[in-house]
Backbone as CSV, one residue per row, in Angstrom:
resi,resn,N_x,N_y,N_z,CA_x,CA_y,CA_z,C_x,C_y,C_z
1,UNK,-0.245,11.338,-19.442,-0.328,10.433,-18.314,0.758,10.743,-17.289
2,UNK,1.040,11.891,-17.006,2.203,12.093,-15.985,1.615,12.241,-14.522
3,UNK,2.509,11.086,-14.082,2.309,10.859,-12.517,1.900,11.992,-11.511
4,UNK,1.087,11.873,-10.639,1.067,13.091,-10.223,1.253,12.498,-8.759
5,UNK,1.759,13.123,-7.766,1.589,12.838,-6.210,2.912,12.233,-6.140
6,UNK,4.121,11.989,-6.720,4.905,10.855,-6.849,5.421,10.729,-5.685
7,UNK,5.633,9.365,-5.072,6.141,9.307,-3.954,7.916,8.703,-3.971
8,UNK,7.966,9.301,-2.537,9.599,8.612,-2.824,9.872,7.464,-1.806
9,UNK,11.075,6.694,-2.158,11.510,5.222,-1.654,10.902,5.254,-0.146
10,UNK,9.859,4.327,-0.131,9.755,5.026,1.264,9.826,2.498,2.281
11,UNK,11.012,2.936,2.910,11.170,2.069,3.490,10.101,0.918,4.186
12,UNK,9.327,1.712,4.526,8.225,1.246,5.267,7.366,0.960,4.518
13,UNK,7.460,1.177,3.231,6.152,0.661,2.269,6.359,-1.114,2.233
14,UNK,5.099,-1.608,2.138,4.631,-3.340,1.631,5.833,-3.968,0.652
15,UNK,6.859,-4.872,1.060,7.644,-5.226,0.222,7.757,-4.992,-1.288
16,UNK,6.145,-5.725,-1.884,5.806,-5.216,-2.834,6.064,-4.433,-3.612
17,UNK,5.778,-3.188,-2.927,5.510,-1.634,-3.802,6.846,-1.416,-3.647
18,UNK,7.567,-1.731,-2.599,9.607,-0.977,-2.810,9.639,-1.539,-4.061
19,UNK,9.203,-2.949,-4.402,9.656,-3.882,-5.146,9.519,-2.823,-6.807
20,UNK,8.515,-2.522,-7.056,7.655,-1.677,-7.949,8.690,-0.818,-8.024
21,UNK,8.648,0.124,-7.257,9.648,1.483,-6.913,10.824,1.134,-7.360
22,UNK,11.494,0.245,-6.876,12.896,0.208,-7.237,13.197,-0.373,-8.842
23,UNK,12.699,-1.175,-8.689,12.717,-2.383,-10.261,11.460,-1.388,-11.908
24,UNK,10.736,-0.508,-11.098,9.893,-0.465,-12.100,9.472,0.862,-12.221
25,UNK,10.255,1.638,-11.975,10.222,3.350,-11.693,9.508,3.703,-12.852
26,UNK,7.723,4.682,-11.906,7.420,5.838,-13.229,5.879,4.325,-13.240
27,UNK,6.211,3.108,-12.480,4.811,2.554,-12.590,3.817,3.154,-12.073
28,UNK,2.346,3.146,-12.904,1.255,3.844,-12.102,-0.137,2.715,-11.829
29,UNK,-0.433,2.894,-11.188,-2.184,2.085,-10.890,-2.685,1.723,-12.134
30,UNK,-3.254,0.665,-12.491,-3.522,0.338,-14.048,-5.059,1.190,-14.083
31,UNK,-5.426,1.313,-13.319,-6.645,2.224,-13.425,-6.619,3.687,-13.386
32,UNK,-5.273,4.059,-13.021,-5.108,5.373,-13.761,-4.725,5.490,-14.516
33,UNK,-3.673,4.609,-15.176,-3.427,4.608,-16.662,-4.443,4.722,-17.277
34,UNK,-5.365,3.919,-17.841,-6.718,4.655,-18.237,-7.387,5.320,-17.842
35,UNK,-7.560,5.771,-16.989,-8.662,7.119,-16.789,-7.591,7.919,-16.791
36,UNK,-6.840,8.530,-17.158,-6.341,9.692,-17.538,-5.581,9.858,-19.017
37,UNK,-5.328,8.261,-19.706,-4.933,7.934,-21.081,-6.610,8.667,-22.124
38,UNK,-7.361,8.050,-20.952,-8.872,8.392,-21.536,-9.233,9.598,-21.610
39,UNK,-9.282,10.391,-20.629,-9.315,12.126,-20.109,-8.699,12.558,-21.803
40,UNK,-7.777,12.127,-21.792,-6.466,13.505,-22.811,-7.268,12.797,-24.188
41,UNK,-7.411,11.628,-24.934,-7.845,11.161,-25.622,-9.256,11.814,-25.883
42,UNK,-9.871,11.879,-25.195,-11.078,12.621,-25.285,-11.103,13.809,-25.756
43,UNK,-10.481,14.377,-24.353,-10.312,16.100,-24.873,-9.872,16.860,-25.894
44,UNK,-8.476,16.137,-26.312,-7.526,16.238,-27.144,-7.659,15.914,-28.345
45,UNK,-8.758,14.988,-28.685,-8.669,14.176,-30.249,-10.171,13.761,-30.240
46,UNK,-11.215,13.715,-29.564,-12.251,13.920,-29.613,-13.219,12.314,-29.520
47,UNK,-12.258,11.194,-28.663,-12.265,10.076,-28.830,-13.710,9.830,-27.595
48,UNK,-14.395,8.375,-27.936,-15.407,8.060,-27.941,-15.824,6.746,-27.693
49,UNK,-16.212,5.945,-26.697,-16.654,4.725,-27.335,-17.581,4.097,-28.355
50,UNK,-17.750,4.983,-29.132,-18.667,5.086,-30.025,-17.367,4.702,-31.264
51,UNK,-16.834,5.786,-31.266,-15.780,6.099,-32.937,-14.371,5.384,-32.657
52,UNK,-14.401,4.365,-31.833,-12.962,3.708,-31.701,-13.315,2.430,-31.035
53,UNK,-12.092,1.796,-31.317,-11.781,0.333,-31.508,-10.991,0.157,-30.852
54,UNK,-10.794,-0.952,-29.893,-9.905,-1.567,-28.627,-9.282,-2.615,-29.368
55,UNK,-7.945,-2.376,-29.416,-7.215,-3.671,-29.647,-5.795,-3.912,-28.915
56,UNK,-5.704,-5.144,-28.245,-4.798,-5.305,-27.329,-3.832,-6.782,-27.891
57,UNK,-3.092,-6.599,-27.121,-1.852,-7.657,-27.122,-1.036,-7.914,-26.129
58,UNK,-1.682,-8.605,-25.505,-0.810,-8.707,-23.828,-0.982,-10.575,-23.709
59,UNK,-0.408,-10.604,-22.883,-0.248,-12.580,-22.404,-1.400,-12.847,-22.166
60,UNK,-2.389,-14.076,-22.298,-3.352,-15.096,-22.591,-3.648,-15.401,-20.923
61,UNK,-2.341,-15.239,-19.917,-2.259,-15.339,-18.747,-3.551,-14.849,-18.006
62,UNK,-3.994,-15.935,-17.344,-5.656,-14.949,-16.910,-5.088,-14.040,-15.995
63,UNK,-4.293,-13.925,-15.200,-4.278,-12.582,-13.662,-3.606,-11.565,-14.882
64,UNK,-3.215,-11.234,-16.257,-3.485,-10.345,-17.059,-5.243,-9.724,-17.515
65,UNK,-5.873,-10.758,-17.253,-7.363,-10.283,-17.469,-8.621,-10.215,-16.332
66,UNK,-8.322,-9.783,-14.726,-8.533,-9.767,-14.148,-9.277,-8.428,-13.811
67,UNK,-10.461,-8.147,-12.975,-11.560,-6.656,-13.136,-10.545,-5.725,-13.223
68,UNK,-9.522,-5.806,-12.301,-8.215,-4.850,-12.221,-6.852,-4.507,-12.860
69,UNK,-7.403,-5.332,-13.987,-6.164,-5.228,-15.111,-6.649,-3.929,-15.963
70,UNK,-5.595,-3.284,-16.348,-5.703,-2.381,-17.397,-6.324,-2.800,-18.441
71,UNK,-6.975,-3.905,-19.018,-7.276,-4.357,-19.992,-8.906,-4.305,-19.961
72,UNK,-9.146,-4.807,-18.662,-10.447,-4.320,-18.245,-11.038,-3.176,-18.158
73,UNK,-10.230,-2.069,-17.967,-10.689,-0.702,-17.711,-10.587,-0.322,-18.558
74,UNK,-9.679,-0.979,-19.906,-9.633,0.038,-21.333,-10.693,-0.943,-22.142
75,UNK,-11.531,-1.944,-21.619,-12.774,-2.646,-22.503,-13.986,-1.627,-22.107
76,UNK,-14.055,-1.258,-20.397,-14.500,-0.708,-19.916,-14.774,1.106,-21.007
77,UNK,-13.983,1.216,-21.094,-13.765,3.211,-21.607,-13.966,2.477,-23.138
78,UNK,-13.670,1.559,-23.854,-13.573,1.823,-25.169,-14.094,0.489,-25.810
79,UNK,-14.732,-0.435,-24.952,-15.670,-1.037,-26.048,-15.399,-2.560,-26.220
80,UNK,-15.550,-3.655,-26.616,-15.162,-4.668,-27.191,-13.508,-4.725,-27.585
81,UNK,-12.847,-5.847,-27.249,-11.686,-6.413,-27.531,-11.187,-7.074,-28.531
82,UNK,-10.353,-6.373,-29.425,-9.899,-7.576,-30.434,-8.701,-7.565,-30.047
83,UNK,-8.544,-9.115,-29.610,-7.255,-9.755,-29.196,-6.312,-10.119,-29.893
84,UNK,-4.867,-9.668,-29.698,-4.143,-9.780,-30.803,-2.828,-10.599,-30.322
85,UNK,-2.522,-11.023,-28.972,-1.506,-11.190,-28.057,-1.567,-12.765,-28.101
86,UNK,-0.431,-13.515,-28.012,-0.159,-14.413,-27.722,0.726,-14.623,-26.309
87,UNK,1.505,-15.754,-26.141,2.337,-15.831,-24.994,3.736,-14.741,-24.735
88,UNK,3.834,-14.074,-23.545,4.965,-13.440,-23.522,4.031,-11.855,-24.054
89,UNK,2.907,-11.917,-24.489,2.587,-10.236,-24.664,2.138,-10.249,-26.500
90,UNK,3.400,-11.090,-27.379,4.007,-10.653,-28.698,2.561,-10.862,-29.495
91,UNK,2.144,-9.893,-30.459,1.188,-9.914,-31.248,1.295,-10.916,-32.526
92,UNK,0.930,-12.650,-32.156,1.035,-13.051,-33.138,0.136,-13.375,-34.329
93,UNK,-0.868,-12.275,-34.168,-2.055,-12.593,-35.113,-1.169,-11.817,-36.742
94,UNK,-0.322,-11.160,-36.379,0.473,-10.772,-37.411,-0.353,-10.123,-38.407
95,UNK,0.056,-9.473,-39.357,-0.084,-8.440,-40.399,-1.514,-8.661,-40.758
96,UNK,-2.034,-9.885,-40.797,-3.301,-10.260,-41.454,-4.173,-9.649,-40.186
97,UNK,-3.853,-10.201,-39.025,-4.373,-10.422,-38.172,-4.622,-8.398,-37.683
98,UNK,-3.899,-7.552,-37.614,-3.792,-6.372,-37.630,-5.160,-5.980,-38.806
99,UNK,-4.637,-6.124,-39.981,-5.396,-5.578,-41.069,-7.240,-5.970,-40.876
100,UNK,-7.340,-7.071,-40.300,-8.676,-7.403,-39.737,-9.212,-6.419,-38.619
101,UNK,-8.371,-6.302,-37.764,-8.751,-5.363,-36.188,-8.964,-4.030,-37.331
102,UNK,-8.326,-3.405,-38.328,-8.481,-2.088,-39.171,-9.718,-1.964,-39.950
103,UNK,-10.243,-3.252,-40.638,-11.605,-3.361,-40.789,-12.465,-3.455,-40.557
104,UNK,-12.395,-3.662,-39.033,-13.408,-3.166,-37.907,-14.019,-2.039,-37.440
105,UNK,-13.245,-1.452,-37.432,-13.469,0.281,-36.948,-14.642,0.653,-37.677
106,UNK,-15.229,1.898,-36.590,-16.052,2.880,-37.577,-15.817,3.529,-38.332
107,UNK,-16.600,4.383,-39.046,-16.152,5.209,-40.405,-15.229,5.801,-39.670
108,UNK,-13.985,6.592,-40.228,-13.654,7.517,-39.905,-13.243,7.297,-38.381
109,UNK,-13.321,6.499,-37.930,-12.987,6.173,-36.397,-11.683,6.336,-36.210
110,UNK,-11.437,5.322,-34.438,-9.817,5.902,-34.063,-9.734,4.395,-33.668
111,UNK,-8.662,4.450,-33.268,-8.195,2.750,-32.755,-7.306,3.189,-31.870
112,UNK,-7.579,2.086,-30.758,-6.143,2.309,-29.255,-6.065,0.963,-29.009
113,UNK,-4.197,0.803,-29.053,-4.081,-0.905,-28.969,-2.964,-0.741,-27.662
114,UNK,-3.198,-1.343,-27.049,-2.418,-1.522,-25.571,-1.589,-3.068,-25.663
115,UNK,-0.694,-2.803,-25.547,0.372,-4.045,-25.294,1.974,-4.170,-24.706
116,UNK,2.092,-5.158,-24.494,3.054,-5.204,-23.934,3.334,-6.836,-23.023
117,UNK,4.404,-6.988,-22.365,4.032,-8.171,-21.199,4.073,-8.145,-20.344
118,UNK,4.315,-9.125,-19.379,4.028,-8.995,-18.059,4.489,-9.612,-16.927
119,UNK,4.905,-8.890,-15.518,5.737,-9.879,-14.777,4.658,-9.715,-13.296
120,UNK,5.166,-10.890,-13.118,4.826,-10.510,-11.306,5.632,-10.391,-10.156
121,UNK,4.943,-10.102,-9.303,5.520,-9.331,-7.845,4.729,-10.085,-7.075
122,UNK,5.710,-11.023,-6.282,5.136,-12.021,-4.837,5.323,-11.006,-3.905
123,UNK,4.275,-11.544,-3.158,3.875,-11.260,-1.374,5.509,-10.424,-0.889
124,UNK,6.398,-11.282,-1.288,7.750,-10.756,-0.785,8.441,-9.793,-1.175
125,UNK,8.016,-9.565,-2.471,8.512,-8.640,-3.277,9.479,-9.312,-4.566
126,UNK,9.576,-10.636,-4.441,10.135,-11.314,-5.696,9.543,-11.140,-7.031
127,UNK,10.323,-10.478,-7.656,9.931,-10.292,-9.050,9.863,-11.509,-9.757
128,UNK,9.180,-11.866,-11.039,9.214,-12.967,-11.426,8.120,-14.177,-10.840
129,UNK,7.458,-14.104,-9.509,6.555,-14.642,-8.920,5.419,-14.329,-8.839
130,UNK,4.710,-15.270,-8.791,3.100,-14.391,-8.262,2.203,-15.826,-7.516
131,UNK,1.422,-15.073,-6.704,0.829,-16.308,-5.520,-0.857,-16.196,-6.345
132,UNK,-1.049,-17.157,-7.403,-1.845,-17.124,-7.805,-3.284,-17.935,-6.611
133,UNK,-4.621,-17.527,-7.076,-5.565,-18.398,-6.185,-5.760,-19.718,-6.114
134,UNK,-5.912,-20.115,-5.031,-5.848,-21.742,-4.604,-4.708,-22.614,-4.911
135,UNK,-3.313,-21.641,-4.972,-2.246,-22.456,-4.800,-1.252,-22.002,-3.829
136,UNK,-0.707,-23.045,-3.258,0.152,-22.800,-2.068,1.862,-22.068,-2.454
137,UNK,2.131,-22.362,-3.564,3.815,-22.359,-3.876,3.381,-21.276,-4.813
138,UNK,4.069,-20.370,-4.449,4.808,-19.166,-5.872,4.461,-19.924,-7.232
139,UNK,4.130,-19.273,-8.588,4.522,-19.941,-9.667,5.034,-18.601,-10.520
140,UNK,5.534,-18.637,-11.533,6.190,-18.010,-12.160,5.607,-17.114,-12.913
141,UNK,5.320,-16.145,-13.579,4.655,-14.789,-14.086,6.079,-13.714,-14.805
142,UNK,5.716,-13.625,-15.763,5.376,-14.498,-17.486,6.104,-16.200,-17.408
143,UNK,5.411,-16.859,-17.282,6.006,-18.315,-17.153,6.876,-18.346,-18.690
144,UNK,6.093,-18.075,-19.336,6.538,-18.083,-21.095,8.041,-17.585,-20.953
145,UNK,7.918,-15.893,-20.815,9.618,-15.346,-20.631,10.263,-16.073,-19.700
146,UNK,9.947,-16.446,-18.706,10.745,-17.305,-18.142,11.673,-18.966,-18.470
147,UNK,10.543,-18.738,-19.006,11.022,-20.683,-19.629,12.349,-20.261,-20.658
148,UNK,12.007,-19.515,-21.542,12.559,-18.940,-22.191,13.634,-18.436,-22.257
149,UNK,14.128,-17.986,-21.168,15.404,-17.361,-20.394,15.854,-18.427,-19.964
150,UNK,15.546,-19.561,-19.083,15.970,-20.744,-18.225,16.353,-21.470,-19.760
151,UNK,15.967,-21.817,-21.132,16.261,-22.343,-22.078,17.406,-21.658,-22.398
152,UNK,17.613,-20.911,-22.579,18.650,-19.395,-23.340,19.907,-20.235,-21.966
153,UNK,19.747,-19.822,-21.047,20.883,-20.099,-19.798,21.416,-21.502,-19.739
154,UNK,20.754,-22.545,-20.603,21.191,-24.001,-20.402,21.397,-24.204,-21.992
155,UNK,21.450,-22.955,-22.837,21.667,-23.380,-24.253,20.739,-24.423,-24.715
156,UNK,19.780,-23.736,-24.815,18.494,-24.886,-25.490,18.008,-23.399,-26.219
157,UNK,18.045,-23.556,-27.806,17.699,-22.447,-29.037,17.158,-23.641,-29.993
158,UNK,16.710,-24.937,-29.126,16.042,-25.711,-29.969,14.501,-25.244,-30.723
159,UNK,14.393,-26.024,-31.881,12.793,-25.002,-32.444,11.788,-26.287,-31.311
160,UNK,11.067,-26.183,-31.271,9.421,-26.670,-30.474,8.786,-27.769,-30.985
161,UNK,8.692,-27.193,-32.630,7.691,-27.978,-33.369,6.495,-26.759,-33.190
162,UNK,5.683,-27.646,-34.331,4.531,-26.762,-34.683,3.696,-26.206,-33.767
163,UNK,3.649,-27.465,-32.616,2.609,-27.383,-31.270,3.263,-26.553,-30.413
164,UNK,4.596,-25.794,-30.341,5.031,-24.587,-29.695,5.569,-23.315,-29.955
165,UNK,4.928,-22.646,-31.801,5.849,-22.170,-32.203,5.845,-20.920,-31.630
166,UNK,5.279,-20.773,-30.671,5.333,-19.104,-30.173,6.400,-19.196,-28.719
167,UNK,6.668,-20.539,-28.524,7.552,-20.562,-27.229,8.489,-20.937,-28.522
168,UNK,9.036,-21.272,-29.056,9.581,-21.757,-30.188,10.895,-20.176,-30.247
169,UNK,9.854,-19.243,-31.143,10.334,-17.654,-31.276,11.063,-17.077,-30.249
170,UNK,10.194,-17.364,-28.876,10.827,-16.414,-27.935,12.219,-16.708,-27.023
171,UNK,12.168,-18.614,-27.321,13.675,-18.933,-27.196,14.523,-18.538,-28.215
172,UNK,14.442,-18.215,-29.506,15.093,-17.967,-30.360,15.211,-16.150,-30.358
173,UNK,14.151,-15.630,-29.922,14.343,-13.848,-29.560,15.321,-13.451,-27.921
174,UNK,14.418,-13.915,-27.149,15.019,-13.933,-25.687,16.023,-14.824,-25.113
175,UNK,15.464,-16.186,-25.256,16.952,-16.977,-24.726,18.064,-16.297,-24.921
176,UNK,18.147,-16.795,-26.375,19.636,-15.973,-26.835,20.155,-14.491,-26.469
177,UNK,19.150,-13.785,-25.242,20.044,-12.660,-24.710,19.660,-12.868,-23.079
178,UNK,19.675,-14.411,-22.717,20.147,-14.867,-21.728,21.325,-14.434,-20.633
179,UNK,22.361,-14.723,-21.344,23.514,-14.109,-20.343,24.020,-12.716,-20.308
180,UNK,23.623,-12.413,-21.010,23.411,-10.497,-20.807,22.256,-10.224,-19.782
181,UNK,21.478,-10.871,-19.736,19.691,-10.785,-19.019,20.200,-11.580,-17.121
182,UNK,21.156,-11.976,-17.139,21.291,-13.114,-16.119,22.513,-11.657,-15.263
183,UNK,23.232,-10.467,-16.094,24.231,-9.821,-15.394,23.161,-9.164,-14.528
184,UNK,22.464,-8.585,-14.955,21.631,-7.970,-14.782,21.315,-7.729,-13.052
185,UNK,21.425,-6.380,-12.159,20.991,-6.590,-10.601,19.689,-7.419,-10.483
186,UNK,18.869,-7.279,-10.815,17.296,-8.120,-10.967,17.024,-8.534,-12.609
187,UNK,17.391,-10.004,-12.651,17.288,-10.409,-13.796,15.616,-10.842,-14.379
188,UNK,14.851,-10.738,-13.313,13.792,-10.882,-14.145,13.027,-9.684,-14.190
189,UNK,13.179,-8.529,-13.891,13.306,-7.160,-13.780,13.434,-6.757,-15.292
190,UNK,14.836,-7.121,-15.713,15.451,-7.330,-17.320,14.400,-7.648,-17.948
191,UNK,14.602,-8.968,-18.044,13.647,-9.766,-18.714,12.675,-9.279,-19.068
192,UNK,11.429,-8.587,-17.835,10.561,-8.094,-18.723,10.742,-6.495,-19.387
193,UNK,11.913,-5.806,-19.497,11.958,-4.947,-20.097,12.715,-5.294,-21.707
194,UNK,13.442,-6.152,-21.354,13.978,-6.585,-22.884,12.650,-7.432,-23.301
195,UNK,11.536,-7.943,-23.222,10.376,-8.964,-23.327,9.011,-7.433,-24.313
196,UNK,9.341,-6.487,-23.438,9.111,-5.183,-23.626,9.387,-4.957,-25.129
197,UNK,10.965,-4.811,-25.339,11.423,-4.149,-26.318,11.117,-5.320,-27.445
198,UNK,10.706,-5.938,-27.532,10.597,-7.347,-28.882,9.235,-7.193,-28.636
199,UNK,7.733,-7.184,-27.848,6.363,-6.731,-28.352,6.256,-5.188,-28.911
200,UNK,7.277,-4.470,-28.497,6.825,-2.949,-29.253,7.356,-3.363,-30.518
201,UNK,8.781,-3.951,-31.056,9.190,-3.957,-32.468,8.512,-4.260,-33.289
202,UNK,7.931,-5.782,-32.297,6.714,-6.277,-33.708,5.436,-5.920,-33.680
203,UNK,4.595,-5.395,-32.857,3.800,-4.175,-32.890,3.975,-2.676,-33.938
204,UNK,4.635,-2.143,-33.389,5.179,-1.011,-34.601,5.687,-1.509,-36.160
205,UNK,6.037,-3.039,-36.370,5.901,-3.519,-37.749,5.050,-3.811,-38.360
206,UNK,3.770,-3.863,-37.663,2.761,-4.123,-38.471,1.613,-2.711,-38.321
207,UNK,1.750,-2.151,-37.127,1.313,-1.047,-36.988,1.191,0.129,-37.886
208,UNK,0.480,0.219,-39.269,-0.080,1.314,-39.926,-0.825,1.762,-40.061
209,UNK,-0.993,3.457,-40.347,-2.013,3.492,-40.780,-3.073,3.108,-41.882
210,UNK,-4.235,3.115,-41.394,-5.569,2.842,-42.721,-6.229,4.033,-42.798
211,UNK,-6.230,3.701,-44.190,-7.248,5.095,-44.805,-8.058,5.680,-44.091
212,UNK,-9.199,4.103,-43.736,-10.472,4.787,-42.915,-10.195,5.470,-41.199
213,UNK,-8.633,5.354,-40.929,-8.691,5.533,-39.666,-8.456,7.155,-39.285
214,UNK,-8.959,7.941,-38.390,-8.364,9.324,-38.524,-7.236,9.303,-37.113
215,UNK,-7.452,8.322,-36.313,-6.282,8.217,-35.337,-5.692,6.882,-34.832
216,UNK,-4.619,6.639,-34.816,-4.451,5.456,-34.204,-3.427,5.806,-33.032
217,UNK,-3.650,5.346,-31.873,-3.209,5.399,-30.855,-2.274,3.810,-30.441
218,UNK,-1.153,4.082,-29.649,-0.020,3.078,-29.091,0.475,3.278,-27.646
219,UNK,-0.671,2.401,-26.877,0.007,2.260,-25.228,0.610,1.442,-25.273
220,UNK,1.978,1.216,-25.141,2.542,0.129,-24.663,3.642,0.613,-22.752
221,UNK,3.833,-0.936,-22.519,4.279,-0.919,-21.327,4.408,-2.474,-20.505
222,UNK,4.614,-2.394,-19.527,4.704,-3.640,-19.050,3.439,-3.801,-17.692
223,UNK,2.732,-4.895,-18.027,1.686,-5.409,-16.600,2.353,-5.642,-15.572
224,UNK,2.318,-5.396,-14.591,2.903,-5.548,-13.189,1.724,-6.291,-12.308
225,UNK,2.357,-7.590,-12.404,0.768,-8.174,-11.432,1.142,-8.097,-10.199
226,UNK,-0.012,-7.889,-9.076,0.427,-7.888,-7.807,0.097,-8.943,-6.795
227,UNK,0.518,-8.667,-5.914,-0.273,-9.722,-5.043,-1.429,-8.795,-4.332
228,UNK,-2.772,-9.766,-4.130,-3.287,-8.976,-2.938,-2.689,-8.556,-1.722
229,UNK,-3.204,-7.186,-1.018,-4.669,-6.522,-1.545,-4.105,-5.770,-3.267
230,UNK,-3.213,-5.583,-3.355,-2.970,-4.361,-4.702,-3.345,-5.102,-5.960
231,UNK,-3.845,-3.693,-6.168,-4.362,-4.257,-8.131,-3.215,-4.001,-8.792
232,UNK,-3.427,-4.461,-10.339,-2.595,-4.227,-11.066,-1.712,-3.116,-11.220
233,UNK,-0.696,-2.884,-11.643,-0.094,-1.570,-11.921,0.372,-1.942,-13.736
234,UNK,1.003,-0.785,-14.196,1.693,-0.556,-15.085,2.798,0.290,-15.330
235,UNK,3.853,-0.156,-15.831,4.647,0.349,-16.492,4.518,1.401,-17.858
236,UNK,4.161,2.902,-18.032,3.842,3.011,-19.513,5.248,3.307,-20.097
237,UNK,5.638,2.764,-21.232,6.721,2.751,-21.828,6.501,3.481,-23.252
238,UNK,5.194,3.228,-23.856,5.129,4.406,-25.138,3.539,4.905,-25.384
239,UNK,3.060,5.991,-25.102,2.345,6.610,-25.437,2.006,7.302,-26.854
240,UNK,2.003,6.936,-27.934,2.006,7.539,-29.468,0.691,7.500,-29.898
241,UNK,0.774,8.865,-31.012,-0.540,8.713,-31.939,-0.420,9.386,-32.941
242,UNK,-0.958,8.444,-34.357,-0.738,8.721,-35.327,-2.060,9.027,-36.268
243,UNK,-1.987,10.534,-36.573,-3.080,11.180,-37.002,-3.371,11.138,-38.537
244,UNK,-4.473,11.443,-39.179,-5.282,11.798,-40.439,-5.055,13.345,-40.578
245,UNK,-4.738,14.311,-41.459,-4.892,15.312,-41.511,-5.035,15.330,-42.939
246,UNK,-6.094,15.677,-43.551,-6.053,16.078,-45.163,-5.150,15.061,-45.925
247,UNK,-4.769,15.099,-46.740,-3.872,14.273,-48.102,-2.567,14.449,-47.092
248,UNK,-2.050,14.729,-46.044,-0.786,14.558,-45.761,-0.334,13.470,-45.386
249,UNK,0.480,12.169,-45.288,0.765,11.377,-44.481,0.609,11.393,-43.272
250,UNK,0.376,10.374,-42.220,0.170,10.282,-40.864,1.625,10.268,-40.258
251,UNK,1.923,11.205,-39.266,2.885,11.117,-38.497,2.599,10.296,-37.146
252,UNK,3.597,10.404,-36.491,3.596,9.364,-35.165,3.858,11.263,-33.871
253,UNK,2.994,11.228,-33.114,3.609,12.267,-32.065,3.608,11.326,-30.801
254,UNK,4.624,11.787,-30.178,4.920,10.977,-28.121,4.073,11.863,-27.745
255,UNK,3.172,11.498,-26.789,2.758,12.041,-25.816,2.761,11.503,-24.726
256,UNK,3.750,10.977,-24.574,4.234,10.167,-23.131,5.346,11.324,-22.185
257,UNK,5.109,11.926,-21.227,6.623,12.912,-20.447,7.661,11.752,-20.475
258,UNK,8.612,12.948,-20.685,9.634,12.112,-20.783,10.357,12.005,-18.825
259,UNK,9.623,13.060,-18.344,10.071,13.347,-17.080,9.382,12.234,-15.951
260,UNK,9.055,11.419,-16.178,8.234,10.590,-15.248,8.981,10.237,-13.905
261,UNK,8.180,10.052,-12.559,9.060,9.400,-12.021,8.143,8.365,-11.083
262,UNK,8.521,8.076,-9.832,7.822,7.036,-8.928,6.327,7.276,-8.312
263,UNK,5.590,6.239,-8.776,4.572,6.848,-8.078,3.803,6.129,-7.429
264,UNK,4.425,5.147,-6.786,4.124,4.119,-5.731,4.654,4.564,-4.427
């Protein structure tokens, strides 16, 4: 998936996209993230909407599931959705919930699970905002990481109760790296990259291989919602895949460049 055309800081671009550029270097069009995640997948490993399985984990947030979300274009290339994401991105269908999406697959099939969370980008270029439809005032995008951080900054690591235990976790994961997240030049910038690093951990903990699988594939990254006119973008942060070869164990290979750069 390496950027191609990359452009540089260019002053005169839509608040927006500096916004992208500066805060979110190496983001690409969420619709080229898949069509070219798809291209190499194909060519490379012989993938199919036929012999593979879509499973995602991103925020519940609808402008995450919008025609122009990456999520759409990878239902689009690869089939039916098994949803694995709760608030903030984090996969809380957990181990059980994994081992189900694995008993799905076709014989011998492949699996590609995309996750991660997600921030927005207002009209102005404020990170952390987004001018959703039919409302007048900014509202917040990941509201979840946010609350979360605003709890962490006023020392609230209180638990929820049962009826919040997934906002519950993420004050107890994120709050508590609040004032490290608050030094930060663009703190909600942070936010969703440390928001980032806690859906890949617990993703990759439950993330194994199954017998029946001969590939399993790992996009992760962060959603970048935009304001109109721009569609979604993305952040890709890990590109991996972990193969079947004979009686050997499955390894993990990157196929993410490590050389990426701007391509807004």
């Amino acid at each position: 998936m390496t950027p191609a055309g990359a452009a540089g800081f260019d002053l005169h671009a839509p608040a927006a996209l500096r916004t992208v550029n500066k805060c979110f270097p190496g983001a690409m069009r969420a619709k080229e993230v898949a069509r070219r995640s798809k291209r190499f997948l194909a060519r490379r490993y012989g993938f199919s909407r036929e012999n593979t399985m879509y499973g995602e984990s991103t925020c519940p947030d609808e402008i995450n599931h919008m025609d122009c979300s990456l999520g759409a274009y990878m239902q689009q290339d690869w089939g039916e959705c098994f949803q694995m994401g709760g608030i903030g991105g984090c996969p809380y269908v957990g181990q059980e919930g994994y081992e189900a999406l694995m008993s799905h697959i076709p014989d011998e099939g492949n699996v590609v699970i995309m996750f991660g969370p997600h921030v927005g980008i207002s009209p102005d270029g404020e990170v952390g905002k987004f001018s959703r439809v039919g409302q007048k005032k900014l509202s917040t995008a990941c509201g979840a990481l946010i609350a979360s951080f605003n709890a962490g900054s006023a020392g609230d690591f209180s638990d929820q109760g049962d009826q919040d235990i997934q906002q519950s976790m993420l004050k107890q994961k994120l709050g508590k790296q609040a004032a490290d997240i608050a030094k930060a030049e663009v703190p909600m910038a942070e936010l969703a990259m440390r928001a980032y690093a806690l859906v890949e951990e617990m993703i990759t903990e439950v993330a194994t291989h199954s017998a029946s699988c001969k590939h399993l594939v790992l996009i992760g990254g962060i959603q970048i919602n935009m304001p109109e006119p721009f569609a979604e973008y993305f952040l890709p942060l890990k590109f991996t895949i972990s193969s079947k070869v004979g009686e050997a164990a499955p390894t993990w290979t990157d196929l993410l460049p490590k050389d990426r750069k701007s391509v807004v």
